[in-house]
C-alpha positions, 0 to 999 in steps of 0.5 A: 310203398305206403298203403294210405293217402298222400299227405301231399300237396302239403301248403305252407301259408304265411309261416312265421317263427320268432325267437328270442326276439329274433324273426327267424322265418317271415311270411313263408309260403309254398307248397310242396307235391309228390315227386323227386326230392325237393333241396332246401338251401340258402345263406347260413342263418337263413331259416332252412332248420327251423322250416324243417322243424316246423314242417315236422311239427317240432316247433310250433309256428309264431304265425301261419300254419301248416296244413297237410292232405292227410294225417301225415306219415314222416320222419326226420333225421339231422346232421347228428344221428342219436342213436340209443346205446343198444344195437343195431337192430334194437335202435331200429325196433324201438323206432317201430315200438314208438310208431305203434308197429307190431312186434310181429311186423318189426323183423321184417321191417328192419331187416328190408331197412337195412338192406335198403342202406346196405348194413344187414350185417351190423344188425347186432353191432352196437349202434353207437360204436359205428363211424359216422357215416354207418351211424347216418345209413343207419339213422336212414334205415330207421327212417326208411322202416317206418314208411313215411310217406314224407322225410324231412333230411337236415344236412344229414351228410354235412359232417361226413367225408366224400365217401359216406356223402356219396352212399347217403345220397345214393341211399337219398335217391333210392328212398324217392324213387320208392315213393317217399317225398324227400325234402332235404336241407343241404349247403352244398350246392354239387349235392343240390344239383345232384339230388333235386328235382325241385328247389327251394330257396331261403333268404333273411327267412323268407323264400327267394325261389322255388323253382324246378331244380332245372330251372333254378340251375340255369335261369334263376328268376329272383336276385338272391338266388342268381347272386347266391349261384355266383357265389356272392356273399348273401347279407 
């Protein structure tokens, strides 16, 4: 799909962010692969957005650092989609301009990207008069055209109902299994276990798990994550 070398093993060595006097991530280290989406969870406050953040390069580490295999091709999309007050197609064009793709090479982009998300028929709808759950396939499909070898996804169907949440994940599966290494944060658990193929797991900003979704699910080693799987309040 992608045409250019891995990014990937992607190492997180000793990552830490601090703001407002506050130690939001503390000595984070893992590495992450080619393979099947890996789900990022934990207690609420505990660092996942600000990982996402950081591996995207919007927030500069405090201490550690993030090193790639190669230049990296990613993209990332959070719980709210902005979208520009233009259409469909355009919000999808202006993506590509930014990314430097060739304006000979955008229709075809856009229009494989939306048919990867099911929407080819609001390409000239104006974007932000969309539900939620269309405005989000859509986020997705400008996503999806710009290649990324590697998508960072925060909590991108938290604020949807059942229905947009099932045709989000199934968009989800659809761009890991082209190639595309998805990591993606999630609070819900159900979703976890539908998606992963690895997971990783944040407590008090440090990382209590990362394990093979297999096993985290049915043997978790560490006490947070068997206590965060029953369901107990993590403090």
């Amino acid at each position: 799909m992608h045409g250019l070398p891995s990014p990937l093993p992607l190492s997180v060595q000793g990552l830490g962010f601090t703001a407002g006097g506050v130690r939001v991530l503390d000595g984070v280290t893992f590495a992450l692969r080619d393979g099947p989406p890996c789900l990022v969870v934990g207690p609420n406050g505990s660092g996942k957005s600000t990982l996402l953040r950081l591996l995207h390069g919007l927030l500069r580490p405090t201490e550690g650092a993030v090193r790639w295999s190669a230049p990296a091709r990613q993209a990332m999309l959070f719980q709210r989609p902005v979208m520009l007050r233009r259409s469909v197609g355009d919000n999808l064009a202006h993506a590509l301009s930014l990314a430097g793709i060739g304006r000979d090479e955008r229709p075809a982009r856009i229009a494989a990207a939306l048919d990867a998300v099911g929407l080819p028929h609001l390409h000239d709808r104006p974007a932000r008069r969309l539900s939620g759950g269309e405005q989000q396939r859509v986020a997705l499909a400008r996503a999806i055209a710009l290649h990324p070898a590697i998508l960072f996804l925060d909590e991108p169907s938290a604020s949807l109902d059942p229905a947009a949440t099932r045709a989000v994940e199934e968009i989800v599966a659809g761009i890991a299994a082209r190639g595309t290494k998805v990591v993606m944060t999630t609070h819900d658990l159900h979703q976890a276990r539908r998606l992963a193929g690895e997971v990783l797991m944040l407590h008090r900003g440090r990382v209590a798990e990362h394990a093979p979704a297999a096993e985290f699910f049915t043997c978790p080693r560490s006490p947070e994550a068997q206590a965060f799987l029953r369901g107990d309040i993590l403090e």
